[in-house]
C-alpha positions as CSV (number, residue, x, y, z in Angstrom):
1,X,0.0,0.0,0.0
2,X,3.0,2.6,0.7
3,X,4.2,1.5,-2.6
4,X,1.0,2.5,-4.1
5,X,0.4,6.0,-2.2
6,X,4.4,6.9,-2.9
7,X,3.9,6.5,-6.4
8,X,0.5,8.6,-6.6
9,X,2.2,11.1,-5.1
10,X,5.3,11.3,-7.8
11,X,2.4,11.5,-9.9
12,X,0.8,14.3,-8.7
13,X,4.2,16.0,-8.6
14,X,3.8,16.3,-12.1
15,X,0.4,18.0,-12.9
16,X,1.5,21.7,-12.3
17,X,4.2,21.2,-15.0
18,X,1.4,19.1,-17.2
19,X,-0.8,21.9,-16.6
20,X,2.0,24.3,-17.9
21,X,2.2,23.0,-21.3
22,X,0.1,24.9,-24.0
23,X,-1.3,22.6,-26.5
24,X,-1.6,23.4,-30.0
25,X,-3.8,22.7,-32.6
26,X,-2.3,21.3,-36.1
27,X,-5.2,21.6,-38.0
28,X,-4.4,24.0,-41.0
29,X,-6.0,27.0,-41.0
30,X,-8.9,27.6,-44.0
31,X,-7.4,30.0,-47.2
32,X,-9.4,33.4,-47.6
33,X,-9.7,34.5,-50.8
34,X,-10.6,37.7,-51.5
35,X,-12.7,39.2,-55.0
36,X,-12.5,42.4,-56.6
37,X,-16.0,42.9,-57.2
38,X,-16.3,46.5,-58.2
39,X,-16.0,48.9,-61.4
40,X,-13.9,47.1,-63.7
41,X,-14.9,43.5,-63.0
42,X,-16.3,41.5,-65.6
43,X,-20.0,40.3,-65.4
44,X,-19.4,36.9,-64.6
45,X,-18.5,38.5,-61.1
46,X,-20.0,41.4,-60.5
47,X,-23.7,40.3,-62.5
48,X,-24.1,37.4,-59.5
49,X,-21.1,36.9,-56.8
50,X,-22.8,34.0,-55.5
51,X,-22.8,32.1,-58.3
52,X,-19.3,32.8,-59.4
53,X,-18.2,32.1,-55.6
54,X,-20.1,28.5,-56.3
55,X,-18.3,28.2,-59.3
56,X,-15.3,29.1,-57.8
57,X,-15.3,26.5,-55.1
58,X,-14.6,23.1,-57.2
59,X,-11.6,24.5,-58.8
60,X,-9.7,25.0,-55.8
61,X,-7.5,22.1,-54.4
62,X,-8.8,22.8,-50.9
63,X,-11.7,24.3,-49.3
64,X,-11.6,27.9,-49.2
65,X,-13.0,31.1,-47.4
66,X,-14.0,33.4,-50.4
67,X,-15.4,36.9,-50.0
68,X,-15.9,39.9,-52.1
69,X,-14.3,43.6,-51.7
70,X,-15.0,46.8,-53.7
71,X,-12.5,49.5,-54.2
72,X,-13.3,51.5,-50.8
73,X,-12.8,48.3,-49.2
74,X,-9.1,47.9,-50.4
75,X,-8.4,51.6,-49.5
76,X,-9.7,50.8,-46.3
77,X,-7.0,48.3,-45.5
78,X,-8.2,46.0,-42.8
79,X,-7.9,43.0,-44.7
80,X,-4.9,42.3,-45.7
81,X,-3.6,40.4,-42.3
82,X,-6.5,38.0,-42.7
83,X,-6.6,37.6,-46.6
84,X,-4.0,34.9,-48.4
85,X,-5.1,35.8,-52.0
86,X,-6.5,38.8,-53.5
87,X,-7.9,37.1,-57.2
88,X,-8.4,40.3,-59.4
89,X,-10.5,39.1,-62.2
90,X,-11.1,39.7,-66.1
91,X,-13.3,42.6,-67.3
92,X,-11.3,46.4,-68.0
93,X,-8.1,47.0,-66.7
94,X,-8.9,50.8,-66.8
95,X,-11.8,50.3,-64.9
96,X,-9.7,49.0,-62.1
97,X,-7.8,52.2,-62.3
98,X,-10.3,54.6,-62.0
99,X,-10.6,53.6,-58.4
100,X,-7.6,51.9,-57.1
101,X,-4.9,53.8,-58.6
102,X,-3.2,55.8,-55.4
103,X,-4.3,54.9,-52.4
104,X,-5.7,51.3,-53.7
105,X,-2.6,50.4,-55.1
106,X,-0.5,51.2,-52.5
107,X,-2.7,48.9,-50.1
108,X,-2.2,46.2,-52.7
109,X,1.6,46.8,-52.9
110,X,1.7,46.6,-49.0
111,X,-0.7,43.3,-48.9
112,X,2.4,41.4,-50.8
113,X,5.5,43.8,-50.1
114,X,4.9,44.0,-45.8
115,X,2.0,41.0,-45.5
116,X,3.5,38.3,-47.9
117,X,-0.4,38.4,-49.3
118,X,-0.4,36.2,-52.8
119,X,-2.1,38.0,-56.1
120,X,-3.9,36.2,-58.5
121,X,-4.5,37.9,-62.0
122,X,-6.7,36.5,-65.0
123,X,-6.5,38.9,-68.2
124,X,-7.6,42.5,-67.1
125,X,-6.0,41.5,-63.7
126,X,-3.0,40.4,-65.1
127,X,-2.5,43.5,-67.3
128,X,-3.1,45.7,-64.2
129,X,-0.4,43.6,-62.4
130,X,2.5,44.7,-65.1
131,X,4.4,47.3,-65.7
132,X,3.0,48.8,-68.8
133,X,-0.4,47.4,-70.1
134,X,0.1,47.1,-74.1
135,X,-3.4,46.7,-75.7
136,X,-2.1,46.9,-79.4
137,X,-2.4,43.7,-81.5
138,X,-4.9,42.9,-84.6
139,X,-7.6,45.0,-84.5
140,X,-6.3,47.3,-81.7
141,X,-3.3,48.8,-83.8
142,X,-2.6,52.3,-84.1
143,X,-4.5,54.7,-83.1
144,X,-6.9,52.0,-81.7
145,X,-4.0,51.5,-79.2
146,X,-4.2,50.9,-75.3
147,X,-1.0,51.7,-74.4
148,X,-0.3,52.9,-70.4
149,X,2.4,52.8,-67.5
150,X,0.8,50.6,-64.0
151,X,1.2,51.2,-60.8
152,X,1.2,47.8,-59.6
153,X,4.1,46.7,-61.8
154,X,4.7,43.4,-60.1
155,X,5.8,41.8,-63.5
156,X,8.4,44.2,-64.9
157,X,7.7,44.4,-68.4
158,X,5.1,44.3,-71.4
159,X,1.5,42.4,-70.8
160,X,0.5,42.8,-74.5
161,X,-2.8,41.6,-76.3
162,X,-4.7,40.9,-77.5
163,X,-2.8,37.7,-78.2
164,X,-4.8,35.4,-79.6
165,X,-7.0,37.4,-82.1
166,X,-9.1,40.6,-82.2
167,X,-11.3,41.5,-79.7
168,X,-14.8,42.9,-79.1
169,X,-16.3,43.8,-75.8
170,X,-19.6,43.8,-77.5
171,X,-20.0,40.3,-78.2
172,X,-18.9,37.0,-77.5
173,X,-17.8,36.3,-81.2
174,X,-14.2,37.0,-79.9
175,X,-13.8,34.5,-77.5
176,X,-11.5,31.6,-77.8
177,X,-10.3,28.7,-76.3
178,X,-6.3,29.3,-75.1
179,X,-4.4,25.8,-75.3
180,X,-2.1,26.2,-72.2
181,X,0.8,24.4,-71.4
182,X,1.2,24.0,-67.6
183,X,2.4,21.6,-65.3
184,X,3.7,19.0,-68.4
185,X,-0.1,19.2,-69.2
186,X,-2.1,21.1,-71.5
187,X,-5.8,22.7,-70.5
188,X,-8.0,24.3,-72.6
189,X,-9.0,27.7,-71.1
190,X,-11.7,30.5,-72.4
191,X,-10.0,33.6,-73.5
192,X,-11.2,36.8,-74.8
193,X,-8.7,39.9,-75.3
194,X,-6.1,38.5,-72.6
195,X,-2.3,39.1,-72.8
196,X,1.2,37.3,-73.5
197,X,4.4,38.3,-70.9
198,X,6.7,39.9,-73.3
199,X,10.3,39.0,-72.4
200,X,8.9,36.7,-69.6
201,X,11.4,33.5,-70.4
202,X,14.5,36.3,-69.3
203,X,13.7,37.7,-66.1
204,X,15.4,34.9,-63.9
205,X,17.2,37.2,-62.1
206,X,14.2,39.7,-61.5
207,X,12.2,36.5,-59.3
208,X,10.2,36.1,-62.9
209,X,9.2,32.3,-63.8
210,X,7.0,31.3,-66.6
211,X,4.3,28.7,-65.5
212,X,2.7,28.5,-68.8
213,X,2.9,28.9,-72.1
214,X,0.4,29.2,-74.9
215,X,0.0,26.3,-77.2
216,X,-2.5,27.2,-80.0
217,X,-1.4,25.7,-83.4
218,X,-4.1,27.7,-85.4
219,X,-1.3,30.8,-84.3
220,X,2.5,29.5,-85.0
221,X,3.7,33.4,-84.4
222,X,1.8,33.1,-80.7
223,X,3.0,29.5,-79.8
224,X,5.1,29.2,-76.9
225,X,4.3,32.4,-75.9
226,X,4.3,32.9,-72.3
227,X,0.6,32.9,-71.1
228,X,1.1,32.8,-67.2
229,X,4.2,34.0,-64.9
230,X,4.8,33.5,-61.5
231,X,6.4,36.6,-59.6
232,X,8.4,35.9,-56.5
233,X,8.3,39.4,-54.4
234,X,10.6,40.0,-51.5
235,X,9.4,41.2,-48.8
236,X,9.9,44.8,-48.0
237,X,9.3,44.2,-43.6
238,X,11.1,43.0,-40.7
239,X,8.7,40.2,-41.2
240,X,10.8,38.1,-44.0
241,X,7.4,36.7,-45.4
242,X,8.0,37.1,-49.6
243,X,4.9,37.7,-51.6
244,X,3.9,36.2,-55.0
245,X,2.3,37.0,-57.7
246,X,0.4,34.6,-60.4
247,X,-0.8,36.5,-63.4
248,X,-2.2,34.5,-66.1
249,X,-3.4,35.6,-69.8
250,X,-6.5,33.1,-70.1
251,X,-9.5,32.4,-67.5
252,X,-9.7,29.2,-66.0
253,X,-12.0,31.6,-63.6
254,X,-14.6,31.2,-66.0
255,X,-16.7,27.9,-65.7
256,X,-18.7,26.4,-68.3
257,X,-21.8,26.4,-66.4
258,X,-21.5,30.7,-66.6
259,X,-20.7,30.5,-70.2
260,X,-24.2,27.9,-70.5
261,X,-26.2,30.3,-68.0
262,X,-25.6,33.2,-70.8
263,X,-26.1,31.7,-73.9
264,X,-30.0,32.6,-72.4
265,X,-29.1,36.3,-72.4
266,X,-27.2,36.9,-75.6
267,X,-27.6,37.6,-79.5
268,X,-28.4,34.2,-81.2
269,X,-25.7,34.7,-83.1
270,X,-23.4,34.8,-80.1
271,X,-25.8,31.4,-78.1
272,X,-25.0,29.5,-81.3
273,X,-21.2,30.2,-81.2
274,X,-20.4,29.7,-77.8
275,X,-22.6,26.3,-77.9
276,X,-20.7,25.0,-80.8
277,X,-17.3,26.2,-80.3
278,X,-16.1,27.4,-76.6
279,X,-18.6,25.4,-74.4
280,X,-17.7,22.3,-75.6
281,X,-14.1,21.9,-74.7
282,X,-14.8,22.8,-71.6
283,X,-16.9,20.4,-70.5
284,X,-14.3,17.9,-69.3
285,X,-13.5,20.5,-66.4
286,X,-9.7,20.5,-67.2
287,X,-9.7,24.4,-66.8
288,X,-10.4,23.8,-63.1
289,X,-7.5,21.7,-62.7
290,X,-4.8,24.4,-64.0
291,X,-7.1,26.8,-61.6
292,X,-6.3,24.4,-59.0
293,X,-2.8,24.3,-59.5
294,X,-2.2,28.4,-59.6
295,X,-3.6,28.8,-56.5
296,X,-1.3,25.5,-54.9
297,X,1.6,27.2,-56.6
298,X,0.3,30.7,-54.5
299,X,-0.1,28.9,-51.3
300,X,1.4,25.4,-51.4
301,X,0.8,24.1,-47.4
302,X,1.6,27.4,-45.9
303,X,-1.8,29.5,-45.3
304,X,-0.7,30.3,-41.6
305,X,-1.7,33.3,-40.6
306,X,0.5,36.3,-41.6
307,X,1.1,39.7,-39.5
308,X,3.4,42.9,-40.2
309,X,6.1,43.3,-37.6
């Protein structure tokens, strides 16, 4: 019985340093992705978030948080410590900035500079994202020209379009399918008016890598042209967390099911084209598996919580 009572008592010895211990939790914490939904955004997002946000969902390789924000939200600036990716979406880089240049920018800049936040660009938010947005091929030559200096300027160079063919923001006759080369696979994407990264394949030594490349044989001068880089972006803050950026020229964004909600809504002439020649290809949901594997390449199995020191 002593035997018995001496060794409860070494046990009991031990609780208050038991108690001391703090016990974490391993579970990874749940991605938050965050949606420019404001002037500038293309229709697909701004027409009905929820449905895009549902769309959204099944292309991800993990379940994610995703919210929306306007432009006086990313002035505002409280939500970059609890945001991992801002997604900037297709529609009119202009657009963007109307609202964002100054003060909107510069929140953006500090999200990946002093936050190590990840960007994630598709078309207009990938021409936004460079240096100098170049809007001057086929039909958009001359004086048709959109030629303009960005403030983001996370890639350092030329996002110049449109690359695959002209382009008309009043119809859908424009659209394409992008071939893209990614991941030693190739996925067929929708375009319309998006962008190749002039001088991409050289910037090694500016934390530039091309991801994908454009692989359209109905275009020889286009092939191989680099459709989405990846931007390594140091980080600017005593925290040593590096940002990145993702920009890509197509729209694996874009789900079939939006493109079959609007063949209800458009011309005939525009229902009959995108039933016969975009929607199809699509169908075998490849698109969601290159979206899939940007946003890995933005977060890969860090999505810890970041703060500014």
């Amino acid at each position: 019985m002593s035997a018995i009572l001496k060794m409860f008592k070494l046990l009991l010895s031990f609780l208050p340093t038991l108690s001391a211990i703090k016990l974490t939790s391993s579970a990874p914490k749940v991605p938050t992705i965050l949606v420019y939904n404001d002037f500038g955004a293309a229709e697909y997002v701004v027409g009905d978030p929820g449905f895009f946000k549902a769309q959204l969902q099944p292309s991800l390789p993990f379940p994610a948080q995703i919210s929306f924000i306007d432009h006086q939200g990313i002035i505002a600036g409280d939500w970059k410590e609890s945001t991992d990716i801002l997604l900037m979406p297709g529609g009119f880089d202009r657009g963007y900035c109307k609202y964002l240049n100054g003060k909107g920018n510069e929140q953006i800049k500090s999200f990946i500079n002093d936050y190590g936040g990840k960007y994630l660009g598709f078309c207009a938010g990938s021409y936004y994202a460079s240096q100098r947005c170049v809007f001057d091929m086929f039909n958009f030559r001359g004086d048709n020209a959109i030629i303009g200096e960005r403030e983001l300027s996370f890639f350092p160079g030329d996002a110049e379009g449109p690359v695959l063919g002209p382009y008309n923001a009043e119809n859908m006759l424009t659209s394409k399918i992008a071939f893209i080369k990614a991941n030693e696979e190739t996925y067929p994407c929708y375009y319309n008016g998006g962008p190749f990264f002039r001088g991409a394949e050289g910037m090694d030594n500016l934390g530039v890598r091309v991801l994908g490349t454009y692989e359209n044989n109905q275009y020889p001068t286009v092939k191989g042209l680099p459709a989405i880089v990846e931007i390594n972006v140091p980080s600017s803050s005593s925290s040593n967390k590096n940002g990145k950026v993702i920009l890509c020229g197509a729209h694996p964004e874009v789900s079939d099911e939006w493109l079959k909600r609007i063949t209800k809504e458009v011309p005939n002439a525009d229902k009959s084209f995108l039933e016969q020649q975009i929607i199809p290809p699509l169908q075998n949901q490849r698109y969601r598996h290159l979206m899939g594997y940007l946003v890995q390449r933005l977060l890969g199995s860090d999505v810890s919580t970041r703060s500014k020191l």
